[in-house]
VOLUMFI-543443 format. One record per residue (C-alpha): x, y negated, z; residue in one letter. Coordinates in steps of 0.5 Angstrom, whole numbers, plus 500, padded with zeros to 3 digits. Example, Ala and Ser with C-alpha at 12.3 -4.5 7.8 and 13.67 -1.06 7.14 Angstrom:
// VOLUMFI-543443
525509516a;527502514s;
END
This chain:
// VOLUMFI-543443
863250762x;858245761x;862240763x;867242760x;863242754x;860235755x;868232753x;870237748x;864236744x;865230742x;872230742x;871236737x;867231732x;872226733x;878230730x;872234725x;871226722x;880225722x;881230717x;874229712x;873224707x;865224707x;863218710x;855222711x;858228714x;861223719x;855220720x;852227722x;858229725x;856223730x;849224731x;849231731x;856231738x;852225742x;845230741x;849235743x;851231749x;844229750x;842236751x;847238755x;846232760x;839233760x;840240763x;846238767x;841233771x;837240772x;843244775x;845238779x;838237783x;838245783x;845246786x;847239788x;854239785x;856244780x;863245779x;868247774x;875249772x;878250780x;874244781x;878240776x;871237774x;866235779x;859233777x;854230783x;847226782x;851220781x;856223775x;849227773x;846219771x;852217769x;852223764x;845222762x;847214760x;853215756x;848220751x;844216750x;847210748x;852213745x;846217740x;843211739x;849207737x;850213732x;844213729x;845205727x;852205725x;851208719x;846203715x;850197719x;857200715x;854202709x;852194709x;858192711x;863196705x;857193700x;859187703x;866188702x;866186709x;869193710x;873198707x;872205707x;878206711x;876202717x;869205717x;872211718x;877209723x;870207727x;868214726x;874218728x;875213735x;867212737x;866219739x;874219743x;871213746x;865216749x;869223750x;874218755x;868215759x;865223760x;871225762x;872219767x;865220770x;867227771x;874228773x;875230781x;881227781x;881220783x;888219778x;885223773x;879218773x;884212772x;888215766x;880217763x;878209763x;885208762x;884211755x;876208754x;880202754x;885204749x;880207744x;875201744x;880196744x;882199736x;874198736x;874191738x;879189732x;876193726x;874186722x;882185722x;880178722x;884173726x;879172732x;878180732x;884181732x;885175738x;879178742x;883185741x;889182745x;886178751x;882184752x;887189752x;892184756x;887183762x;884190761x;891193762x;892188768x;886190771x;887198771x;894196773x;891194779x;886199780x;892204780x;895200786x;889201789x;888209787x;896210789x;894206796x;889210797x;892216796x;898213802x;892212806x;891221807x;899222806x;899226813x;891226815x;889233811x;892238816x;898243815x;899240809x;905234807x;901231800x;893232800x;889233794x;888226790x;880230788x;875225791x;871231794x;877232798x;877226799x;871225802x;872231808x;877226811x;875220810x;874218817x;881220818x;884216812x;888209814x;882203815x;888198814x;890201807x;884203805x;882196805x;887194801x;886199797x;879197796x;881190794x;886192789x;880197785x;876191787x;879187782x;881192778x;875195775x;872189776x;876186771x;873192766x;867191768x;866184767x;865181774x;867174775x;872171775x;875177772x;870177766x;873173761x;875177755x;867180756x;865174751x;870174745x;870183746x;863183745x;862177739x;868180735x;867188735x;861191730x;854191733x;854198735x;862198739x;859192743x;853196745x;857202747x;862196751x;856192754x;851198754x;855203757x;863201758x;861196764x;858202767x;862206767x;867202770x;862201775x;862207776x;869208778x;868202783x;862206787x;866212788x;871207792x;866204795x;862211798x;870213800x;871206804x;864207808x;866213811x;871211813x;871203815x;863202816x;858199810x;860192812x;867190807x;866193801x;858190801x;860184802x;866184797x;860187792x;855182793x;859176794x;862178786x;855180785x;852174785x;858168783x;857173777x;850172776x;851164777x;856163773x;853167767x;847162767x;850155765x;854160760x;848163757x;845155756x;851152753x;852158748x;852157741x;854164738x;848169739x;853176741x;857171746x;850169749x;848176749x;855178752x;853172758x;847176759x;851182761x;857178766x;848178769x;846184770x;852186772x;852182778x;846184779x;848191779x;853190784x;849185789x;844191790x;849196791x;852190796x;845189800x;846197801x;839198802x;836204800x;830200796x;836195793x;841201791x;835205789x;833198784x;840198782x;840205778x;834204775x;838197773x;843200770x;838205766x;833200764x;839195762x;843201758x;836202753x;835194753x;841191751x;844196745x;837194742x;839187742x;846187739x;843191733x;838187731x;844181732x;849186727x;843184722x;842178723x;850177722x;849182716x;843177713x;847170716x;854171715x;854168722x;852169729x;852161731x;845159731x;846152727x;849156722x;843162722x;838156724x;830158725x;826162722x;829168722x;822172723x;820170716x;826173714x;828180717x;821181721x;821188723x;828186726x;825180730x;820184733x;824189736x;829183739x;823180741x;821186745x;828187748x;829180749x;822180753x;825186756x;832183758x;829177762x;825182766x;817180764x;812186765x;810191763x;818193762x;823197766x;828191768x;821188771x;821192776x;829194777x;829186779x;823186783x;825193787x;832189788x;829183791x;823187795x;829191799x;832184800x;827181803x;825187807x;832186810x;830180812x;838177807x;833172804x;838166803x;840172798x;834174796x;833165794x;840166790x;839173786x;831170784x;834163782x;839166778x;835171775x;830165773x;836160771x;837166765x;831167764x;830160761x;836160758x;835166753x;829164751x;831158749x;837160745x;833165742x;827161740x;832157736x;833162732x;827167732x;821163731x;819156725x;820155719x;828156714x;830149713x;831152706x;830159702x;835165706x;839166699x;841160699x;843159706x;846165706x;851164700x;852156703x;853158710x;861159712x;863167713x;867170717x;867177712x;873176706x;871172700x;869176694x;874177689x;872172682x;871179679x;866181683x;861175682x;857179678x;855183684x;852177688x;844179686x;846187688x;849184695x;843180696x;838187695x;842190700x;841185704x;835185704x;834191705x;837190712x;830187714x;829195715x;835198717x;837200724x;829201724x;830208728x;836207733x;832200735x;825204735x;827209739x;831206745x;825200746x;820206745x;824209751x;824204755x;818204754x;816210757x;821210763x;818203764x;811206765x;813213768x;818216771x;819223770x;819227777x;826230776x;829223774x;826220780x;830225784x;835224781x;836217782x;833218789x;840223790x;844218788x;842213792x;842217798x;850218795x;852211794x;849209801x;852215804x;845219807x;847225802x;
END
């Protein structure tokens, strides 16, 4: 029931937040369903390494390395999410920028949401999959809209309108799949949708439906991922939702869409050969890295450069799968790891500097914020040191090991492309955040904040009186977020430096998967 249990727990604290009123119980309920989770993914990579599939339900769920990884990054960033969320929305409802029932709302549909994205990387059948990211899209769309203001609502609908067309053509893609096995699976009229089934026919399927098929799943989970040019909801999704959803949609969400797209690819391999889907994964993969860059140097608002940054490293996670080395797809996981710890860190220090400024454009925030939140730009600091792949963080050596594979394969018109977009975001993030991060305030932090325009409803004229209470706890906010932001760069850290034997394993089983050696 291991699998099994990896859905219904937080499925379980979902309801358990529906029917109580106690905002701290459903905190705790929060923290304690994705530390259960966390355990349970820990001890899932074992039995994978162990057994190499495990199995459940009549095959109903279906966990290999590659489900095994996937697991393990939905927990931890899901944790992680958990332990800011509390702080950051009791800072809301004392702002008034938040009322209780939206807060609950946030708890009762952030564990759902992850509950869909453990389902969908453990589903067998490749229809069950698609209705499982169907329904992350439809729980965090709620999540997006949480502020009810006109541009969160606005974000809301463009993402749910692309989003829905996107996985309607992923279904296309899904039933065109199907039709390429009607007839190849024996006696049998109507063969099995499960993907393992799949798998021991894949040299019978039909290659010119399968190649349809991969193109329609292409564009359609590539939507939900944020590939370019089908990205475009990813920047207003990202700046709109609170702090901790855009961390789960940036450092998470994305991925698991990813994910769906891998199991399309493995099945396309073994039956039409590495080269199509290869070259369509590494030709979106770089015009996703290219296009970030220009974006993330014209960018005026903080979350919206963050979310650019995210249309990157995906691009750079396709573009290694795409090279299909075994050093490129092995660089590419460990992307995908290191970028899952890296990137929820930063929208949590950009949640309190929105808490703090009432804004996320840099002229409104303007320089000078280590002078007010010092503790929050030391650790953006480190994550954005982390994000733009300097040493001694583990995206440096995901970057490198991409680059090294494709050298090694002698692709160095790609390996000058991948470096040249790489370097183009690295100046680009740093030079929007030293805006903001380092000098001297124009003017004192009280006053530029209550000057400043907000985004947060107007206080009531009756509440005037509470503006020095709202000032405390915004202050206040300088520590908070401590333990979520603490943990997840101390983690990267430590699996910058070492990687741990059974992790290692894992990641190498999975890059044997993907390149279809397993």
């Amino acid at each position: 029931m291991l699998l099994a249990y990896l859905i219904f727990i937080p499925a379980a604290a979902s309801l358990f937040c529906l029917v109580i009123r106690s905002r701290p119980l459903m905190e705790w309920a929060n923290i304690l369903a994705f530390a259960a989770t966390l355990v349970l993914a820990l001890a899932l990579g074992q039995t994978v390494l162990a057994a190499g599939v495990l199995t459940e339900w009549d095959g109903f769920f279906y966990a290999d390395a590659l489900s095994a990884w996937m697991v393990l990054l939905i927990s931890a960033v899901s944790l992680g999410a958990s332990l800011y969320a509390g702080g950051y929305f009791r800072r809301d409802v004392a702002g008034n920028a938040l009322t209780p029932g939206r807060v609950k709302e946030y708890f009762v549909l952030t564990p759902l949401f992850s509950a869909c994205m453990f389902f969908a990387v453990l589903a067998n059948n490749l229809g069950v999959m698609w209705f499982a990211i169907e329904a992350t899209a439809l729980s965090s769309v709620l999540l997006v809209a949480l502020y009810n203001r006109k541009t969160s609502l606005e974000a809301a609908w463009k993402y749910v309108m692309l989003g829905g067309l996107g996985l309607a053509l992923a279904l296309f893609g899904t039933v065109f799949t199907y039709a390429a096995a009607i007839g190849k699976g024996g006696a049998e009229p109507l063969p099995s949708f499960d993907w393992s089934h799949f798998m021991t026919i894949a040299g019978q399927l039909n290659p010119r439906m399968i190649k349809l098929a991969f193109v329609f799943v292409l564009i359609g989970y590539g939507a939900k991922a944020g590939l370019a040019p089908m990205h475009t909801w990813l920047p207003d999704a990202h700046s709109e939702a609170p702090s901790p959803t855009s961390a789960m949609l940036s450092g998470i969400s994305l991925k698991v869409a990813i994910y769906a797209l891998l199991r399309f690819h493995i099945l396309a391999m073994q039956c039409l050969g590495p080269g199509f889907s290869r070259a369509l994964l590494l030709c979106f993969g770089l015009f996703s890295m290219f296009l970030a860059a220009p974006f993330i140097l014209v960018q005026g608002n903080l979350k919206r450069m963050l979310a650019y940054s995210s249309l990157e490293h995906v691009g750079l996670i396709c573009s290694g799968v795409g090279l299909g080395t075994p050093l490129t797809l092995f660089g590419a996981l460990l992307h995908m790891g290191y970028h899952a710890l890296t990137k929820p860190a930063l929208f949590f220090a950009a949640g309190n500097i929105h808490q703090r400024y009432h804004s996320m454009k840099f002229r409104v925030i303007g320089p000078g914020v280590i002078k007010t939140l010092p503790v929050t730009v030391l650790f953006m600091g480190l994550a954005a040191a982390a994000i733009v792949g300097l040493p001694p963080f583990g995206l440096f050596y995901s970057e490198l090991t991409i680059l090294s594979g494709a050298v090694a394969a002698h692709r160095l018109i790609i390996s000058f492309l991948i470096l040249a977009a790489l370097v183009a975001v690295f100046c680009g993030v740093l030079k929007q955040l030293s805006r903001i991060l380092i000098g001297e305030p124009p003017q004192s932090p009280s006053s530029r904040t209550l000057a400043s325009p907000t985004p947060v409803p107007p206080v009531p004229q009756g509440e005037l009186g509470t503006a020095p209470k709202r000032a405390r706890a915004n202050d206040r906010s300088a520590m908070d977020g401590v333990p979520a932001m603490g943990l997840l760069i101390a983690a990267l850290l430590l699996f910058s430096l070492w990687l741990p034997a059974p992790l290692l394993h894992l990641l190498q089983k999975t890059a044997n998967l993907i390149g279809g050696k397993a």
